[in-house]
N, C-alpha and C positions, 0 to 999 in steps of 0.2 A: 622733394623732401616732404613729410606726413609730419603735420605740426602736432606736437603734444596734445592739443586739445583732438584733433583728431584722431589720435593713438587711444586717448583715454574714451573717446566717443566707439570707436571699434570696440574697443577691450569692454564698452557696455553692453554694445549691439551682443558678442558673443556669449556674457553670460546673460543674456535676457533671451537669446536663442535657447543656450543649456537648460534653462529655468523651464522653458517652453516643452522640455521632453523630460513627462515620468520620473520622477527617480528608481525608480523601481523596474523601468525599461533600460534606464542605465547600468542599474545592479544586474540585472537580468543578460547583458550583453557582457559585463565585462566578466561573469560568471559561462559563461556560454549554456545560459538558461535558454535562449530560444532553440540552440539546436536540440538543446535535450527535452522541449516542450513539443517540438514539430517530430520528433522520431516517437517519442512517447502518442503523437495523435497518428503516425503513422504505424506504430504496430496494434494501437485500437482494431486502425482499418484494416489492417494486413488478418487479426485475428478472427474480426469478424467474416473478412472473405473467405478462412480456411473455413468454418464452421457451415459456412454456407452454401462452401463448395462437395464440404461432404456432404450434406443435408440434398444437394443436389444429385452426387454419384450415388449413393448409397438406396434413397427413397427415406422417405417419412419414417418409417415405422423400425431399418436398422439404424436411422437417426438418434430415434428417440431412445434406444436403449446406449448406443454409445455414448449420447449425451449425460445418461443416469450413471453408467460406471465411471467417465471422465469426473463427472461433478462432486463423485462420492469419492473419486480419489484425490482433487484438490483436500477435500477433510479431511484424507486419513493424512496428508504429507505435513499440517502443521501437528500433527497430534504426536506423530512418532518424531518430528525432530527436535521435541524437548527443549525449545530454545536455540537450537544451534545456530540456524541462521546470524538473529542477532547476535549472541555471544560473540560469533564469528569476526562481525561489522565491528564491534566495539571493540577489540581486538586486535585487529587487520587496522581499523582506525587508527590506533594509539600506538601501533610497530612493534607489537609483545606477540605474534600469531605464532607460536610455534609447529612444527610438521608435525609433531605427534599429537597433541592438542587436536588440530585440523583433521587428523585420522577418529581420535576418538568423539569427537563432537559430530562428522559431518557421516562417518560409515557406523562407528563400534556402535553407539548408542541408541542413533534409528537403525541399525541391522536390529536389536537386542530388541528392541520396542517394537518393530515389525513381527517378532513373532508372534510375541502377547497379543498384536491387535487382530493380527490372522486366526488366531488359534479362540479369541476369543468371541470375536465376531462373525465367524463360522460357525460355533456351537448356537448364535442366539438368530442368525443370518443364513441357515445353508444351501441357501438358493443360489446365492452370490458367487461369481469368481472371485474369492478373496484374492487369491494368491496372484492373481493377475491384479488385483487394484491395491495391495499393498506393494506390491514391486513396482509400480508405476508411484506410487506417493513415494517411495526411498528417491526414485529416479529426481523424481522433482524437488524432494529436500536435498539431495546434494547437488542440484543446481540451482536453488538458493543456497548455500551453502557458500561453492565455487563463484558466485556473482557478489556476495558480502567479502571473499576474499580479494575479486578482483577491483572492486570500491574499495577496500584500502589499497590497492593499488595503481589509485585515480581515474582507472579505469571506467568513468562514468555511463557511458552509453554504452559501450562493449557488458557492463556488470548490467545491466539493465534490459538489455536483449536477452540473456543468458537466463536470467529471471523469470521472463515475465513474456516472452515471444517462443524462445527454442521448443517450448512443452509442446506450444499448438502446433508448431512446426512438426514437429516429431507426430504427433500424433493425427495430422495430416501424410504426409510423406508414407507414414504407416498402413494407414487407410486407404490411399489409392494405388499403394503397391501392393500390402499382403491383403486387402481386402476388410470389411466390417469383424470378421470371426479374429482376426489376428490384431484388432487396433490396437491394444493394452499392451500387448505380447510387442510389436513390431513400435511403440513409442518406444517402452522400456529399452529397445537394441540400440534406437537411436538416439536418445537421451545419453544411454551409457558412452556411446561412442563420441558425443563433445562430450562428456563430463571428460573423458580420458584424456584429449585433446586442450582443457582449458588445465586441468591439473600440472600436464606437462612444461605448459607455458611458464603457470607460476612456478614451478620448481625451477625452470630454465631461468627465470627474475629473481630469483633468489629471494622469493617472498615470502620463503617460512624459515623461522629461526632453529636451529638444530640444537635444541632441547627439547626434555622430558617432560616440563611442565603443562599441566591440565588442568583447564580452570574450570572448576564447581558448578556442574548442571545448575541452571536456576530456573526455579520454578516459576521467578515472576516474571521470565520473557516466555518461558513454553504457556504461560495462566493469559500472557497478552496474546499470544497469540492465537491459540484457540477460542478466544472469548473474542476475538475479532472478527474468526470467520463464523461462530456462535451468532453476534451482533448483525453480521454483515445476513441474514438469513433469517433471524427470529420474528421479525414480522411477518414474512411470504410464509412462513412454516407455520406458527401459530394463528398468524390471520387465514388463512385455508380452511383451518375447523370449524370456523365461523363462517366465513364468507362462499359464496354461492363456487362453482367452479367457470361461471363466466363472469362474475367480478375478480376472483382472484385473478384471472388468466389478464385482466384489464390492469386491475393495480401492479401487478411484475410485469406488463411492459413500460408502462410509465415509469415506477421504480427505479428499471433498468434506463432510463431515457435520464433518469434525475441525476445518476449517480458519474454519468460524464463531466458535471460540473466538477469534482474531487478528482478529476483525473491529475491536474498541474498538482496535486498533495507529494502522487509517488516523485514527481521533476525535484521538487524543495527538498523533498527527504532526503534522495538519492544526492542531491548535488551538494548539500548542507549536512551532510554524515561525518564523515570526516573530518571536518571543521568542529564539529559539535563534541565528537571524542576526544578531540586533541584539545579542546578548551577547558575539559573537564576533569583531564589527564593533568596539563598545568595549573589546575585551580585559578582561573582565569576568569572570572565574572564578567570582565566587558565584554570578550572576547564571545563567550559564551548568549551574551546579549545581542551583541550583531550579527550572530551564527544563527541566534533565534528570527530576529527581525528581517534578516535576509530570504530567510524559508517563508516567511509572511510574504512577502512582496513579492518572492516568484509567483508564487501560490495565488494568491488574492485578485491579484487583477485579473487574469486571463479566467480566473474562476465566477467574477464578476461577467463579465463577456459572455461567458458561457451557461451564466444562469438567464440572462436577456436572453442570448436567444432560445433556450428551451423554453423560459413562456410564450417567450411570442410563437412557436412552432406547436406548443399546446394547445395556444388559443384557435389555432386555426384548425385543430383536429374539434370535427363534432361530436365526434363517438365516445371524447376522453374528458373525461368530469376534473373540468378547469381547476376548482379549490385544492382536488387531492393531489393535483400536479403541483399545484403555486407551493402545497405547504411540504409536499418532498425536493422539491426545488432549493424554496429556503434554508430547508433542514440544512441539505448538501453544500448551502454557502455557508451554515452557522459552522456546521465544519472544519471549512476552510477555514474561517477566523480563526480558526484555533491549529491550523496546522504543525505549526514548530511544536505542539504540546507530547504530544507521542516521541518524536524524535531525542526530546532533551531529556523523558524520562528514562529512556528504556537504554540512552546513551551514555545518560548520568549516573547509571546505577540507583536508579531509583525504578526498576521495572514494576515492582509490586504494586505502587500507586496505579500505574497506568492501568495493569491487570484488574485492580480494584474497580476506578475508574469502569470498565467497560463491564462489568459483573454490578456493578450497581445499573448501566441503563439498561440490562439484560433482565435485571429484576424487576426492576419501573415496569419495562413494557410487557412482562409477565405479568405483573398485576392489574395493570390499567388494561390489558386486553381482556380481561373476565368481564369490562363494561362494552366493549368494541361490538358492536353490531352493524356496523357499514364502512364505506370502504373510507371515506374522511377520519369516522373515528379510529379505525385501525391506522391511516398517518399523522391524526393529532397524536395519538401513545406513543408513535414511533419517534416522533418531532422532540415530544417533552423528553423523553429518553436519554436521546445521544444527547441533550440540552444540559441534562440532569449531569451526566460521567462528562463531558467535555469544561465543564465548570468547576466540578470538583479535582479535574489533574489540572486546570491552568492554578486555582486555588494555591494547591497544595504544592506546585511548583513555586510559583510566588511566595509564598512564606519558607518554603524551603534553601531556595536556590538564591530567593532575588533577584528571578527572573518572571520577566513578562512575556509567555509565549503568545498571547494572542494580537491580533492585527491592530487592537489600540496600543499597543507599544509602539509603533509607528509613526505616533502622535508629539512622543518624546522625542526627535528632531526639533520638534519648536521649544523642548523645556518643559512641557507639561510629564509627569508624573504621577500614575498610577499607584494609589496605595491603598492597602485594606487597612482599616481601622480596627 
């Protein structure tokens, strides 16, 4: 027999154990955050091997141009989809995704917008295969399109391959079958063909509602989203016109090394969407609070982890100038602190702010690069930037919502309390 006092001596040892692990590793497990953090580092790597693999079969030089039509057709696919992706997610979220809705948000709208941009960007571009790099950006907005549908339909890792893997997939598979001349042409066949395949699905799940109703293009998720791949770009673009062509070639691979740290962003997003919609649907503040601070805590740690060791794999490079690394590094943690910010505006029906938000750091570093003359100064403007828009949507969330999207929310477990005066 186990005398009382030794029951109650157990029952400490266990939660001095529990106490001993993360809460945030606990959140993370009972969310199935780490499977969706280790596939997320696994299509990193998967994406990088296709790139590298073509870079291999093809040579350097039909590298480089398939690399320019691909890059340029990532921009045309947020441009023509108007928003629909998220519209989609907010929607599919909240269980209102109607079929016809779905038709005209994910085909009518980017078909319509696809012409204007072919038709436009030809006249000013005629060098270009437009018509090959606008039908590959439709291909790829309605599968973001089809992956916002199939996250409302919990589909978390399944919506997030479909996203963010199948494109390079495709446009590998493309490549080493129809060859370098056919890449755009032999994506776009095989894009289409799971897009056909994941549509069927959800019709088989009965995950569109049979009505007519069509909810109102918004401008401030199509303004966030092109202001994002705008942001995500504006320093390598604009710092280029200043900076030598073997500094820039030095700062975009660092850049590129810094921005791993924001990878666990898309995990939180993804895993905390639907929660986020459905909390905003019911008018629901706690709910909507924990939905925020959960996206924190996926986010945050492993985003910590992985700012360590990009310095420390900096420092050990000679060739790469340690400060511009430390301070794109940090930027990409300041970031993360602010993860849940994006998600709760653009879920909450407050997308404009967020839009605002990244159109003000788009201007900051517009202006502060007319002083940029090296490669540090071109990542202090970049630094104070996203510094600038990531402060003003947690801001304006917080007086708005009454929520606290950044990672000192966190802190509120012990009672402490965040307020602006």
């Amino acid at each position: 027999m186990i005398s009382k006092s030794e029951t109650e001596g157990l029952n400490t040892s266990k939660a001095g154990i529990e106490r001993m692990i993360p809460r945030h590793v606990r959140d993370m497990m009972a969310r199935h955050a780490f499977g969706a953090l280790a596939l997320r580092a696994g299509m990193v790597a998967l994406n990088f091997g296709i790139m590298m693999g073509i870079a291999a079969w093809v040579g350097m030089a039909a590298f480089g141009q398939i690399a320019v039509m691909w890059s340029t057709t990532l921009v045309v696919a947020p441009i023509i989809a108007c928003g629909g992706p998220l519209l989609i997610l907010r929607n599919a979220s909240q269980g209102r995704m109607s079929g016809f809705d779905f038709l005209v948000q994910a085909v009518l709208i980017p078909g319509a917008a696809c012409v204007c941009v072919a038709f436009v960007s030809g006249a000013l571009w005629p060098n270009m295969a437009w018509g090959e790099i606008v039908l590959g950006g439709f291909f790829i907005n309605l599968l973001s399109c089809l992956a916002s549908a199939l996250r409302g339909r919990d589909s978390v890792n399944i919506s997030m391959i479909t996203r963010d893997c199948v494109p390079l997939i495709a446009l590998g598979a493309a490549v080493f079958i129809g060859g370098p001349d056919n890449a755009l042409r032999g994506a776009s066949l095989v894009m289409g063909a799971f897009a056909v395949f994941a549509l069927l699905y959800l019709i088989r799940a009965q995950m569109f509602l049979i009505t007519v109703d069509v909810s109102k293009p918004s401008m401030g998720l199509w303004g966030t989203s092109v202001l994002g791949v705008a942001l995500s770009q504006v320093d390598i673009i604009v710092g280029g016109s200043v900076l030598s062509d073997a500094q820039m070639g030095i700062y975009a691979l660092v850049r590129r090394v810094a921005n791993l740290i924001a990878l666990p962003v898309t995990v939180s997003t993804w895993v905390t969407a639907k929660t986020i919609a459905q909390s905003h649907r019911d008018q629901d503040t706690q709910a909507l609070r924990r939905a925020s601070d959960t996206g924190n805590r996926i986010a945050f740690g492993p985003a910590v982890v992985l700012w360590m060791v990009v310095i420390v794999g900096l420092g050990g490079l000679s060739n790469t100038p340690f400060m511009v690394g430390f301070i794109l590094a940090t930027t990409a943690l300041l970031q993360v602190a602010f993860a849940s910010s994006l998600p709760v505006a653009t879920l909450s029906e407050l997308p404009h702010f967020a839009a605002i938000s990244r159109a003000m750091s788009v201007i900051a570093y517009a202006v502060m690069s007319i002083f940029v003359a090296s490669m540090l100064g071109n990542a202090i403007a970049y630094a104070i930037a996203i510094v600038i828009g990531c402060v003003f949507l947690w801001c304006v969330l917080w007086r708005k919502l009454g929520v606290d999207t950044s990672v000192m929310a966190l802190l509120s477990s012990q009672g402490i309390r965040w307020r602006l005066s």
